[in-house]
N, CA, C and O atoms as CSV, one atom per row, in Angstrom:
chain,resi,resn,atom,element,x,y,z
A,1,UNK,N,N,5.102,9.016,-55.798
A,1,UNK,CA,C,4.845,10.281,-55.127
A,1,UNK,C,C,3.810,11.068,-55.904
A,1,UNK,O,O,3.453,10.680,-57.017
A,2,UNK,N,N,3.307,12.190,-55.331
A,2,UNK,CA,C,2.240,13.092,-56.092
A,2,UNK,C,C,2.789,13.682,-57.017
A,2,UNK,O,O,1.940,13.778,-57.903
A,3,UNK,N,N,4.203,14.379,-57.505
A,3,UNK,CA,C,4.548,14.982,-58.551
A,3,UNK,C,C,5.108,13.505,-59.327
A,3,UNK,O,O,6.180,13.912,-59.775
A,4,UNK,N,N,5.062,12.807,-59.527
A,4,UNK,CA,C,5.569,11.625,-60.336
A,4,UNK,C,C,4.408,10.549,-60.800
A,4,UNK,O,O,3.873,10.040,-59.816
A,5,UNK,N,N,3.970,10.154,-61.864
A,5,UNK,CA,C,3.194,9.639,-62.864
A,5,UNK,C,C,3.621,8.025,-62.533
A,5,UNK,O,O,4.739,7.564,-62.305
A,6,UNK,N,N,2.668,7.535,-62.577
A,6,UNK,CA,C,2.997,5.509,-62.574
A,6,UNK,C,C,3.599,5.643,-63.619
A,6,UNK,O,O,3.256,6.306,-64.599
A,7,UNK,N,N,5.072,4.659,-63.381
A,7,UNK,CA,C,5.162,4.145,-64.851
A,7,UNK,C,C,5.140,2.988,-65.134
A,7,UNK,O,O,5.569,2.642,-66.234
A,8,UNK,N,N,4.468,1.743,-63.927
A,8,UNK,CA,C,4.227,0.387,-64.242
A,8,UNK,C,C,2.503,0.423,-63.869
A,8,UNK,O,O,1.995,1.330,-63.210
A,9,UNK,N,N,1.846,-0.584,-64.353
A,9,UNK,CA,C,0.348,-0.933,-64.138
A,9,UNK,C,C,0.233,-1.786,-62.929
A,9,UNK,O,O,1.121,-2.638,-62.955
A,10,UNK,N,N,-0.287,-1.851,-62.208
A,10,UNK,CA,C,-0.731,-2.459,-60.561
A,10,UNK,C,C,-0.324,-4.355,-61.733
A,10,UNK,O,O,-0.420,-4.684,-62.915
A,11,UNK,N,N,0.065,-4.956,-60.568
A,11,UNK,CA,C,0.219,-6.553,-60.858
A,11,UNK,C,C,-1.210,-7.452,-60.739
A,11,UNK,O,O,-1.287,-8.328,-59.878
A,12,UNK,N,N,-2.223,-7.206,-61.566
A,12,UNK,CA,C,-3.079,-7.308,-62.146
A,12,UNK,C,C,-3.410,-9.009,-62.235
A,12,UNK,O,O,-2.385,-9.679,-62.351
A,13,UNK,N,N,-4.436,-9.632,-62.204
A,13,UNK,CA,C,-4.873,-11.017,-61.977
A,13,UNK,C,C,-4.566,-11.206,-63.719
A,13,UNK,O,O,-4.425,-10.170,-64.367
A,14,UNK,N,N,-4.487,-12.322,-64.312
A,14,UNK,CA,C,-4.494,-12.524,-65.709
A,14,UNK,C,C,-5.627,-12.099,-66.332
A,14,UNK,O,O,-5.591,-11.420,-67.359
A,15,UNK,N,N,-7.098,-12.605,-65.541
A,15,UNK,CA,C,-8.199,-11.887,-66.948
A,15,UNK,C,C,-8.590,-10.381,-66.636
A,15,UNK,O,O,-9.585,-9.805,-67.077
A,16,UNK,N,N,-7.582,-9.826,-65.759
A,16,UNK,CA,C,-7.917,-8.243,-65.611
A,16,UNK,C,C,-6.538,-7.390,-66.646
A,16,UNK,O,O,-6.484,-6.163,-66.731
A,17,UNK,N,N,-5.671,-8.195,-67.246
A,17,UNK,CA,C,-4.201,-7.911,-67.648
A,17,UNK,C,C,-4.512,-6.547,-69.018
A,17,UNK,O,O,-3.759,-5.594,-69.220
A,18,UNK,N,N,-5.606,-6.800,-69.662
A,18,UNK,CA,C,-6.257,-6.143,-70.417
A,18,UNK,C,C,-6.415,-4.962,-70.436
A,18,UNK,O,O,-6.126,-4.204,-71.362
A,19,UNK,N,N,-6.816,-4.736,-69.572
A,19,UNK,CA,C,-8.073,-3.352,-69.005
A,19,UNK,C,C,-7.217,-2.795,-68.296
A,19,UNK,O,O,-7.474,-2.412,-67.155
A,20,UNK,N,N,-5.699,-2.619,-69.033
A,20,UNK,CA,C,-5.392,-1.215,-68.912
A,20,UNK,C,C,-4.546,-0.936,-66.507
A,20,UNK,O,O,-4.487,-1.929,-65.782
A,21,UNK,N,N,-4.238,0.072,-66.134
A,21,UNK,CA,C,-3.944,0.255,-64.956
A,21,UNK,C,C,-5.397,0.848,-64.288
A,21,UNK,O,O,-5.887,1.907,-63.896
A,22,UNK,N,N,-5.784,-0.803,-64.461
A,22,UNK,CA,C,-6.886,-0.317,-63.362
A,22,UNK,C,C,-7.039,-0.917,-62.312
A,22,UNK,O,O,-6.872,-2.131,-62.427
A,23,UNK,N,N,-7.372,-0.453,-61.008
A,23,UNK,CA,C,-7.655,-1.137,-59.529
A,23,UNK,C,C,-8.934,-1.462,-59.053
A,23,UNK,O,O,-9.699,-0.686,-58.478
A,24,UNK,N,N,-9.219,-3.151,-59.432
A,24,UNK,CA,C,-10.562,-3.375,-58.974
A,24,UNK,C,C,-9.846,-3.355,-57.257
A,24,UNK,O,O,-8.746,-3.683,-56.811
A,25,UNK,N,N,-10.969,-2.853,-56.706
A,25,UNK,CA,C,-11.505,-3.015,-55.308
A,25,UNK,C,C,-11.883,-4.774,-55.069
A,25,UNK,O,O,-12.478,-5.524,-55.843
A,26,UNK,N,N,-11.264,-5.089,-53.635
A,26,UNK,CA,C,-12.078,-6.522,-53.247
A,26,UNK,C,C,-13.389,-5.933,-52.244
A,26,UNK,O,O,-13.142,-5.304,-51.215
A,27,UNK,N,N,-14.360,-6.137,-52.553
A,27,UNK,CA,C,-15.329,-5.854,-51.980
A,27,UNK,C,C,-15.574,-6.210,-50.510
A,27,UNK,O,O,-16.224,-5.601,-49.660
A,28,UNK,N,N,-14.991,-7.177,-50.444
A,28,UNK,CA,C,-15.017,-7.584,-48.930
A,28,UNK,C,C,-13.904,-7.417,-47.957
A,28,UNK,O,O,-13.977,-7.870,-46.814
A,29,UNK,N,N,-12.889,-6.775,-48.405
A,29,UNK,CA,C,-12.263,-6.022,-47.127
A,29,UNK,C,C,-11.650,-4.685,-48.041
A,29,UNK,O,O,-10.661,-4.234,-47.461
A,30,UNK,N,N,-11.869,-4.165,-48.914
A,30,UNK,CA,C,-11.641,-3.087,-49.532
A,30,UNK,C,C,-9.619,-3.065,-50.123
A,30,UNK,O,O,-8.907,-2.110,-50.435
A,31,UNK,N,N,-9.379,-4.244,-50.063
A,31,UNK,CA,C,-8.076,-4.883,-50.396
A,31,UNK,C,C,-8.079,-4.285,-52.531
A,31,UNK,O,O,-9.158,-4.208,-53.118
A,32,UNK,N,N,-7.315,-4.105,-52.950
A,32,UNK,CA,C,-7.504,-4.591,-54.241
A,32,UNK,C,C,-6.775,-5.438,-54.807
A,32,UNK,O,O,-5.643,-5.583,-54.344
A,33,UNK,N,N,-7.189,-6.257,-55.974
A,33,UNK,CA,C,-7.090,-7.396,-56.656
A,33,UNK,C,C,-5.695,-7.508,-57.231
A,33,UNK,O,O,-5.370,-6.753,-58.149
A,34,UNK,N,N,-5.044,-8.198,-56.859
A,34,UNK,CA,C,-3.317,-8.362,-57.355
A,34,UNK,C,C,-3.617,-9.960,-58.010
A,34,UNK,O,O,-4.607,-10.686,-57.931
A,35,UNK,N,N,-2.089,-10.162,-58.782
A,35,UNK,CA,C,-2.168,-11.415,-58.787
A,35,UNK,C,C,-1.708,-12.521,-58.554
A,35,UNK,O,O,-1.085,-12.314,-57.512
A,36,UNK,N,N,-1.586,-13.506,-58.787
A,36,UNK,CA,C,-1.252,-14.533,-57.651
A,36,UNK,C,C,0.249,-14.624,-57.197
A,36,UNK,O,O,0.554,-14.732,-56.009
A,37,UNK,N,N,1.072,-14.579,-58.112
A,37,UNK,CA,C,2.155,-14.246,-58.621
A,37,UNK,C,C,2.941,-13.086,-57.502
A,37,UNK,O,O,3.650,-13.338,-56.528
A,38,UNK,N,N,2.603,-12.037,-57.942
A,38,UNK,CA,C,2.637,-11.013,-56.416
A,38,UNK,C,C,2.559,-11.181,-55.501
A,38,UNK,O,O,3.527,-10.983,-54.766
A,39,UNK,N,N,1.265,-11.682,-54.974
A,39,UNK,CA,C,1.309,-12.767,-53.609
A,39,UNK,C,C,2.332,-13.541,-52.925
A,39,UNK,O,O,2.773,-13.613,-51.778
A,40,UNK,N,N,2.573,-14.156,-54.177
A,40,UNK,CA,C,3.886,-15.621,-53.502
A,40,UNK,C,C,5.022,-14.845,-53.193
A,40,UNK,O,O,5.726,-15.082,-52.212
A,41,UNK,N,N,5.242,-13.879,-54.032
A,41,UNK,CA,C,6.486,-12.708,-54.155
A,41,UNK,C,C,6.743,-12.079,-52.627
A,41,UNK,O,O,7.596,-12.147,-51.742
A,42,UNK,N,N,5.537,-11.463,-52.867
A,42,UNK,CA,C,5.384,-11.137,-50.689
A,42,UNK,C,C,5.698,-11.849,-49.860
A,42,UNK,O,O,6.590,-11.705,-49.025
A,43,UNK,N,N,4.500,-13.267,-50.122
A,43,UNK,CA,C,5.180,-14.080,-49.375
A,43,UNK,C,C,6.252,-15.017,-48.646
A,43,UNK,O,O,6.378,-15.767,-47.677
A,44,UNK,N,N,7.067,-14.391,-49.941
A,44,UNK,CA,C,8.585,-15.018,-50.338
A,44,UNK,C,C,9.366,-13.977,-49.609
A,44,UNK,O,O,10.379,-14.327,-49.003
A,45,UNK,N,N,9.004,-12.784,-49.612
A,45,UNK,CA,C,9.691,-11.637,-48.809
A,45,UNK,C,C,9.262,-11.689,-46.990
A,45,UNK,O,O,10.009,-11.545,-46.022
A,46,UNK,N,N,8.269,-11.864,-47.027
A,46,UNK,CA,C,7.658,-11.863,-45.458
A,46,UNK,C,C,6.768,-13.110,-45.002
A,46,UNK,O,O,5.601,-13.167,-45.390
A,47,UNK,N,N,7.314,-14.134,-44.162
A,47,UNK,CA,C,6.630,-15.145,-44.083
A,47,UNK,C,C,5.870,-15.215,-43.295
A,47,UNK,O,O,5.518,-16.267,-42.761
A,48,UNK,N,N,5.385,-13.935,-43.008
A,48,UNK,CA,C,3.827,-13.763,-42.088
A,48,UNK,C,C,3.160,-13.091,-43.176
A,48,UNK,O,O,2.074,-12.699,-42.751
A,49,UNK,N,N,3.311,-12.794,-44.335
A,49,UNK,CA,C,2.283,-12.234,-45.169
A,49,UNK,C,C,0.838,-12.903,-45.164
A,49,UNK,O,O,0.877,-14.128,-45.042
A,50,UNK,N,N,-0.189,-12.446,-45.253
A,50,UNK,CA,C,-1.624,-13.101,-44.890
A,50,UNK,C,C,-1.857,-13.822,-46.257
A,50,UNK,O,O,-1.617,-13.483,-47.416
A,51,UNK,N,N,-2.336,-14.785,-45.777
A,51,UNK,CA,C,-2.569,-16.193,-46.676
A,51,UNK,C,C,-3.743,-16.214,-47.502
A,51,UNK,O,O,-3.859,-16.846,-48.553
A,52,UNK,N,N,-4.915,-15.220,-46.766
A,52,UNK,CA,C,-6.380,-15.197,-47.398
A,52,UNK,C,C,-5.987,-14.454,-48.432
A,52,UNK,O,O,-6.668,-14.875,-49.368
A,53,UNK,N,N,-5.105,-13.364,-48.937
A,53,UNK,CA,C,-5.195,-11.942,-50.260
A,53,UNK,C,C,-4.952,-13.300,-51.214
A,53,UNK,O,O,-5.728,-13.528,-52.142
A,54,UNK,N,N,-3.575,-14.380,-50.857
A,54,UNK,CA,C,-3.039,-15.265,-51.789
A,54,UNK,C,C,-4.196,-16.108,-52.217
A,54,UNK,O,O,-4.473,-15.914,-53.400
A,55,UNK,N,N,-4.770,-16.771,-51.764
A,55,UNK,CA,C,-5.767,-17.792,-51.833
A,55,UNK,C,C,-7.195,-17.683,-52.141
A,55,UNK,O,O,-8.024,-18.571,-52.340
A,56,UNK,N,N,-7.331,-16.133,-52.139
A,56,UNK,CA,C,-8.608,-15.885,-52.731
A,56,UNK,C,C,-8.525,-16.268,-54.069
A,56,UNK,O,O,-7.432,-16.097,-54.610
A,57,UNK,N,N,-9.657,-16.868,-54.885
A,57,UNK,CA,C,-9.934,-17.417,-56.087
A,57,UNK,C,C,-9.527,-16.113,-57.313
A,57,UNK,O,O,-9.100,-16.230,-58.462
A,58,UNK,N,N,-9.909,-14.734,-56.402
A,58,UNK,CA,C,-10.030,-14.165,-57.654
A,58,UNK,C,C,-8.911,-13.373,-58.172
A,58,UNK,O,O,-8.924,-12.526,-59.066
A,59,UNK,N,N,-7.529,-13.978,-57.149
A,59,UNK,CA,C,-6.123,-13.678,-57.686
A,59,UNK,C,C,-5.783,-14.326,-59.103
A,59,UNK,O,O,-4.932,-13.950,-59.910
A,60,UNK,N,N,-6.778,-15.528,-59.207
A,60,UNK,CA,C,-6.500,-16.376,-60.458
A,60,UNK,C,C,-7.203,-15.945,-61.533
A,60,UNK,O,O,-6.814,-15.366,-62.547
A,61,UNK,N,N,-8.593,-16.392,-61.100
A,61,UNK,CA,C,-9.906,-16.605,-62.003
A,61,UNK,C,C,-10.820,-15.301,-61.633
A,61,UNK,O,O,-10.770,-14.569,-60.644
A,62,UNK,N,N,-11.779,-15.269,-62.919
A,62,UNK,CA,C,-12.817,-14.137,-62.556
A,62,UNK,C,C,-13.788,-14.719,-61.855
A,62,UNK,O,O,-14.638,-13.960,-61.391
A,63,UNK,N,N,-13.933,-16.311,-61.573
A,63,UNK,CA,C,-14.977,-16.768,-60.886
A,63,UNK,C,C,-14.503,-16.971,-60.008
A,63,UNK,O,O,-13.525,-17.713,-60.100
A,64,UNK,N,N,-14.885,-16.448,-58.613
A,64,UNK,CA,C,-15.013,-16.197,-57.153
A,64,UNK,C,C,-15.022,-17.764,-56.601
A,64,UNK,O,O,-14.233,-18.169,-55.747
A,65,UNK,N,N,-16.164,-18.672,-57.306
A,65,UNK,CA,C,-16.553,-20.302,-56.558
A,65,UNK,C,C,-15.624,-20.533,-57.749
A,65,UNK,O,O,-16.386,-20.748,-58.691
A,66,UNK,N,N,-14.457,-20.592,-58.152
A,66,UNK,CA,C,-13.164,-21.509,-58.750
A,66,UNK,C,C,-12.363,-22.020,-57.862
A,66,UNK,O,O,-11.266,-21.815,-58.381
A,67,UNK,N,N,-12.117,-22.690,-56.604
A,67,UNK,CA,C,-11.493,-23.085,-55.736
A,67,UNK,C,C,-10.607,-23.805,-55.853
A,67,UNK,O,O,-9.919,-23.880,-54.835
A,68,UNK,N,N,-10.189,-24.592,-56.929
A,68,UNK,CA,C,-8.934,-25.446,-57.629
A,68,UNK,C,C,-7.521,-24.851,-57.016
A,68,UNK,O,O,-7.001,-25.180,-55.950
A,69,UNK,N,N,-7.113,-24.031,-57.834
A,69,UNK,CA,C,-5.975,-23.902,-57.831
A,69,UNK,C,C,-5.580,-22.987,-56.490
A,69,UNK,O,O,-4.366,-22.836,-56.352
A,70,UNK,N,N,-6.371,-22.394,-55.545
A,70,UNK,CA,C,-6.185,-22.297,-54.474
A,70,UNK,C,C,-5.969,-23.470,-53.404
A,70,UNK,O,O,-4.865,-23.650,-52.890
A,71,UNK,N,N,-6.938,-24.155,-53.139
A,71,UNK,CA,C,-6.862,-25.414,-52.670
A,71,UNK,C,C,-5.243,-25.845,-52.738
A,71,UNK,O,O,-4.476,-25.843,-51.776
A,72,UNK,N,N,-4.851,-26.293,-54.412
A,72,UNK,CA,C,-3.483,-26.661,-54.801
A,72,UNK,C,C,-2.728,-25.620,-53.939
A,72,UNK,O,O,-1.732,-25.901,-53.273
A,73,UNK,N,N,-2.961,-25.113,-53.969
A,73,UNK,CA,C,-1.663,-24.028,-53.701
A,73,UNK,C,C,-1.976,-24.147,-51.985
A,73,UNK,O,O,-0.814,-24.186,-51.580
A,74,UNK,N,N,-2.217,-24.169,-51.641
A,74,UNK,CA,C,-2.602,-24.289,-50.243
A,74,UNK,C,C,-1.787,-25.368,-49.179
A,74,UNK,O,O,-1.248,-25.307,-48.074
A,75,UNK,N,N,-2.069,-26.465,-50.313
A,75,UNK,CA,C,-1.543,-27.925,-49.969
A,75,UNK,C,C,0.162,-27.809,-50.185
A,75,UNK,O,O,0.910,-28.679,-49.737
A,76,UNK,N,N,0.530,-26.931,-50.735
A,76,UNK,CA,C,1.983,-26.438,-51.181
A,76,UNK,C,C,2.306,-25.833,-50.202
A,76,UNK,O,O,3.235,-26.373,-49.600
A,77,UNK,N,N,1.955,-24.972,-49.790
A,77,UNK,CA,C,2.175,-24.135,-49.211
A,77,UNK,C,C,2.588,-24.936,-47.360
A,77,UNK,O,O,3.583,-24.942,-46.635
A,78,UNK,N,N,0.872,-25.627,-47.250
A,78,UNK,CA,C,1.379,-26.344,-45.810
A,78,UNK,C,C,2.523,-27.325,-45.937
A,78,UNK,O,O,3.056,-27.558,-44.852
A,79,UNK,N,N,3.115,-28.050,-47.117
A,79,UNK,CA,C,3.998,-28.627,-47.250
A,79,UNK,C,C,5.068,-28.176,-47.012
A,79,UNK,O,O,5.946,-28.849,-46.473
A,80,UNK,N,N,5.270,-26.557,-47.472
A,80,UNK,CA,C,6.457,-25.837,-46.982
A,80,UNK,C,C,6.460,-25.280,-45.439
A,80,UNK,O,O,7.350,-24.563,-44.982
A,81,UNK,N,N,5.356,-25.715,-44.749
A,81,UNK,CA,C,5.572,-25.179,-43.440
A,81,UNK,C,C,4.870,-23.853,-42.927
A,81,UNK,O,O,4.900,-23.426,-41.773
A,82,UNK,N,N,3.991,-23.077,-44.432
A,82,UNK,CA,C,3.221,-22.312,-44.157
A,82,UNK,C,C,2.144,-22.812,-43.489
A,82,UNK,O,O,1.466,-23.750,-43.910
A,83,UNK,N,N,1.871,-21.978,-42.020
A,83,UNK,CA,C,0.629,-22.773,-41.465
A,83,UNK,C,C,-0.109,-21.400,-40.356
A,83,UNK,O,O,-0.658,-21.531,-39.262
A,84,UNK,N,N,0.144,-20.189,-41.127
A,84,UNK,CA,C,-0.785,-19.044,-40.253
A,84,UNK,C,C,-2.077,-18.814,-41.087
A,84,UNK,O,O,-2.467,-17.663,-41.283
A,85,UNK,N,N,-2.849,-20.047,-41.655
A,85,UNK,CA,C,-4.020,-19.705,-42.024
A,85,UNK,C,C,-4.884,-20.044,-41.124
A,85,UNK,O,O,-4.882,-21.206,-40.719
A,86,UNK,N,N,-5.865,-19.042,-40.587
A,86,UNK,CA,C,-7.208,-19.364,-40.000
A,86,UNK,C,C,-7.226,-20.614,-39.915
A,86,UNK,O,O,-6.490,-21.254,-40.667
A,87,UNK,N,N,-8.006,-21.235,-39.051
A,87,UNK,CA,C,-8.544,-22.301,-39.131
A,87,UNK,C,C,-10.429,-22.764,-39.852
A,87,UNK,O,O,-10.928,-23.851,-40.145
A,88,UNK,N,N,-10.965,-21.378,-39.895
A,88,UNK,CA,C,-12.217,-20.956,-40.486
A,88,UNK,C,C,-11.682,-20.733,-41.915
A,88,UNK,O,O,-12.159,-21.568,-42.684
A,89,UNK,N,N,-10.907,-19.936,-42.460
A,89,UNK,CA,C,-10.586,-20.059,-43.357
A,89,UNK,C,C,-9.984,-21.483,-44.556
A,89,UNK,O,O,-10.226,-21.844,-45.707
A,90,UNK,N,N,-9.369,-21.781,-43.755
A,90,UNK,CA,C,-8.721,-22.848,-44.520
A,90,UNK,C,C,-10.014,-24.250,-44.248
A,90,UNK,O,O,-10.161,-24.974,-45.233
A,91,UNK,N,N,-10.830,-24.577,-43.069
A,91,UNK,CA,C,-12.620,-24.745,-43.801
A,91,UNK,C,C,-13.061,-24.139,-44.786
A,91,UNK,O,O,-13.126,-24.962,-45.699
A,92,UNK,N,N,-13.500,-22.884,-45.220
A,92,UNK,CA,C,-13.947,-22.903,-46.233
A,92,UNK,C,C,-13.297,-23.123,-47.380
A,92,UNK,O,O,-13.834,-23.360,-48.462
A,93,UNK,N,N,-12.039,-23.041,-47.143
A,93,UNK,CA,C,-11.382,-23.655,-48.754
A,93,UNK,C,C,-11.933,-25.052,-49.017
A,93,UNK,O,O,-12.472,-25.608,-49.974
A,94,UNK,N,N,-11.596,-25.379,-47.833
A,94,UNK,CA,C,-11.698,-27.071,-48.201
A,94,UNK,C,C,-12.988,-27.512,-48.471
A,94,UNK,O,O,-13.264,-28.205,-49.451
A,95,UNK,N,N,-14.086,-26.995,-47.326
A,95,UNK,CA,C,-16.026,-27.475,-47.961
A,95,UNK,C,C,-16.467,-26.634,-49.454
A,95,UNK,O,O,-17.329,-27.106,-50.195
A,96,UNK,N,N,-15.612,-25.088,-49.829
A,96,UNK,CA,C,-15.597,-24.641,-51.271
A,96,UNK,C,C,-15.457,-25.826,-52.154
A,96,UNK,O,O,-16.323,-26.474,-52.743
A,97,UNK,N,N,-13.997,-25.979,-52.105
A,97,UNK,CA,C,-13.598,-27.333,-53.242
A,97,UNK,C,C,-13.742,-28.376,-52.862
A,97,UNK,O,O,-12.705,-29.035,-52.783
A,98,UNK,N,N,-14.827,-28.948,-52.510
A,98,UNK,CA,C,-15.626,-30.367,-52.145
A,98,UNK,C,C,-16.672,-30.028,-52.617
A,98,UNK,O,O,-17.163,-30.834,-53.407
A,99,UNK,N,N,-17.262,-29.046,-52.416
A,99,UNK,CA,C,-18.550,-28.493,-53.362
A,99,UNK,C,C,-18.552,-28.404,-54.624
A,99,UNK,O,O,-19.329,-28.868,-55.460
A,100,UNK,N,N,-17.523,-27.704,-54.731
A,100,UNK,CA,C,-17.250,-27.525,-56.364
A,100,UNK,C,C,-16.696,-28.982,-57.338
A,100,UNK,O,O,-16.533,-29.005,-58.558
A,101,UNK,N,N,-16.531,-29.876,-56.568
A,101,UNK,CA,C,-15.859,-31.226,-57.179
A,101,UNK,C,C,-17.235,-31.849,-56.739
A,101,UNK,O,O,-17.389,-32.716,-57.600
A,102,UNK,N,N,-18.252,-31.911,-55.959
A,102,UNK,CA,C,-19.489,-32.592,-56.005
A,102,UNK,C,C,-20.133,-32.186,-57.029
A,102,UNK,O,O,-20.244,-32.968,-57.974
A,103,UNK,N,N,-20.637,-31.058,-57.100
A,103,UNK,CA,C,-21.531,-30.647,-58.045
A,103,UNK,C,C,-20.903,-30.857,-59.631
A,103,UNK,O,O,-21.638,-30.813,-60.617
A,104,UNK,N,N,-19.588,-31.066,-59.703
A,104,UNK,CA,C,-19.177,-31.704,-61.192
A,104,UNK,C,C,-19.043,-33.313,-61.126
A,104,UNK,O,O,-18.585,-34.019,-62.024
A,105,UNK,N,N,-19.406,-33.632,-60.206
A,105,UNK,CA,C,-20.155,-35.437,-59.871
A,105,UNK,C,C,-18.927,-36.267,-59.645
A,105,UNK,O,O,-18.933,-37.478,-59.870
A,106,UNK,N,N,-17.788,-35.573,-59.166
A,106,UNK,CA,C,-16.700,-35.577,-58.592
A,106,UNK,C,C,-16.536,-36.053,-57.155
A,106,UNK,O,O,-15.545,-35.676,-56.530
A,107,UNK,N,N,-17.494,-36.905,-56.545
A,107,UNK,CA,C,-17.539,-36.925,-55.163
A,107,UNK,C,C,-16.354,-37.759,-54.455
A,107,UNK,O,O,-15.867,-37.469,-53.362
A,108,UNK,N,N,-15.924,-39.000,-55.383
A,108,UNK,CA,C,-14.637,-39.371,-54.809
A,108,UNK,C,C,-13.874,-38.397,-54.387
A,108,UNK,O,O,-13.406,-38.293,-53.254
A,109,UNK,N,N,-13.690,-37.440,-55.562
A,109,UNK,CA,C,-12.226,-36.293,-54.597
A,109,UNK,C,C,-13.129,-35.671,-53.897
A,109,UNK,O,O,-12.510,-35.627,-52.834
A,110,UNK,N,N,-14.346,-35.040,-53.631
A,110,UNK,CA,C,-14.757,-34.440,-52.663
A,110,UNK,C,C,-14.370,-34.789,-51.348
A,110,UNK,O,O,-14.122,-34.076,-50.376
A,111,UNK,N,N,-14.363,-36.234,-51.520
A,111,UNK,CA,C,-13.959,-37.230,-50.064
A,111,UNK,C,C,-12.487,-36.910,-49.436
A,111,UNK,O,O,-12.144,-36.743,-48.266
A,112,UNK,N,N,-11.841,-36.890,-50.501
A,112,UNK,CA,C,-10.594,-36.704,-50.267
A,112,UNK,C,C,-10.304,-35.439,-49.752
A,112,UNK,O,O,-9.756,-35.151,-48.688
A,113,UNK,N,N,-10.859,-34.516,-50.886
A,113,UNK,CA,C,-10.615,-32.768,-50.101
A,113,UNK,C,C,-10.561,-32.644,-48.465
A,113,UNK,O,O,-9.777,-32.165,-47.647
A,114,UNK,N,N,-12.220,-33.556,-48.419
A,114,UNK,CA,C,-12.751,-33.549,-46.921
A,114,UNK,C,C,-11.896,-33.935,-46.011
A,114,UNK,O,O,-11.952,-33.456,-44.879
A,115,UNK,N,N,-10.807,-35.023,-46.416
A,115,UNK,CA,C,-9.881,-35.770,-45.465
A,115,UNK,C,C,-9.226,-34.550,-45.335
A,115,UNK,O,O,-8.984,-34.312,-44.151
A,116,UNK,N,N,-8.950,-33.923,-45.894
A,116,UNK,CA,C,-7.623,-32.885,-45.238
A,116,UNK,C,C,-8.390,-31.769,-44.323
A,116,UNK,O,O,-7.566,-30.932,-43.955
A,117,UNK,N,N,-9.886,-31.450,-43.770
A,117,UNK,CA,C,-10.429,-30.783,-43.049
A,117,UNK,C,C,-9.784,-31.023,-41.567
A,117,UNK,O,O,-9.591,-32.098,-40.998
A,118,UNK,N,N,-9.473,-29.534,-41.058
A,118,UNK,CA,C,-8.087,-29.453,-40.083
A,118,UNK,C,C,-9.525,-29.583,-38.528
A,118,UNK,O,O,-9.177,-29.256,-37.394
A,119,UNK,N,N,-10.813,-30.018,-38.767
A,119,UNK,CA,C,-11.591,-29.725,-37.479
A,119,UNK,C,C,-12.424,-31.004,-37.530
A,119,UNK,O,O,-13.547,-30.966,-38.031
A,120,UNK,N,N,-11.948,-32.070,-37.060
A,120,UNK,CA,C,-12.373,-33.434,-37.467
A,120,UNK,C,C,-13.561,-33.860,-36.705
A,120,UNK,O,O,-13.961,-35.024,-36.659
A,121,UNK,N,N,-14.429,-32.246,-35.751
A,121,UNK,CA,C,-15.565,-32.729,-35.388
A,121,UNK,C,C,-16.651,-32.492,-36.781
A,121,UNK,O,O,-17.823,-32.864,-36.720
């Protein structure tokens, strides 16, 4: 409330854990940056919680093109039956981390990533 002071710090990504109660802004829908952790928590509470806040890279990492452990988590997730992600969305996860596993000369798993692309034109 307005007469009452935070007395916990926003649930903060790990390399933001530092810097104190501060709220980066996501620039692209004006969301701010939680961390992944929080996410699943929601999602564990409401199983329509939106899948893109969870799966953005930069719940994890400070690098935005880190697509790993989203991807992973993704593949978890449809295993449990989560399946209200975009269909545009969950493309770019997948051509992200095929990119990001090509360009580290990784193209076997690129192949593989690719197999799980949900638009098989």
């Amino acid at each position: 409330t307005s007469e009452c002071e935070k007395y916990a710090c926003c649930p903060l990504p790990p390399y933001l854990e530092d810097s104190g109660c501060v709220i980066e802004e996501d620039d692209n829908a004006g969301r701010p940056l939680r961390d992944v952790c929080f996410h699943l928590l929601k999602l564990y509470s409401d199983r329509s919680y939106e899948l893109d806040q969870l799966l953005d890279p930069r719940s994890v990492t400070s690098d935005p093109l880190d697509f790993r452990l989203s991807w992973h988590l993704w593949e978890v997730l449809r295993a449990l039956n989560y399946s209200h992600l975009s269909q545009q969305s969950w493309g770019v996860l997948n051509t992200s981390y095929a990119a990001q596993l090509e360009s580290e000369g990784l193209w076997e798993w690129a192949v593989f990533v690719m197999l799980h692309e949900p638009d098989t034109q």
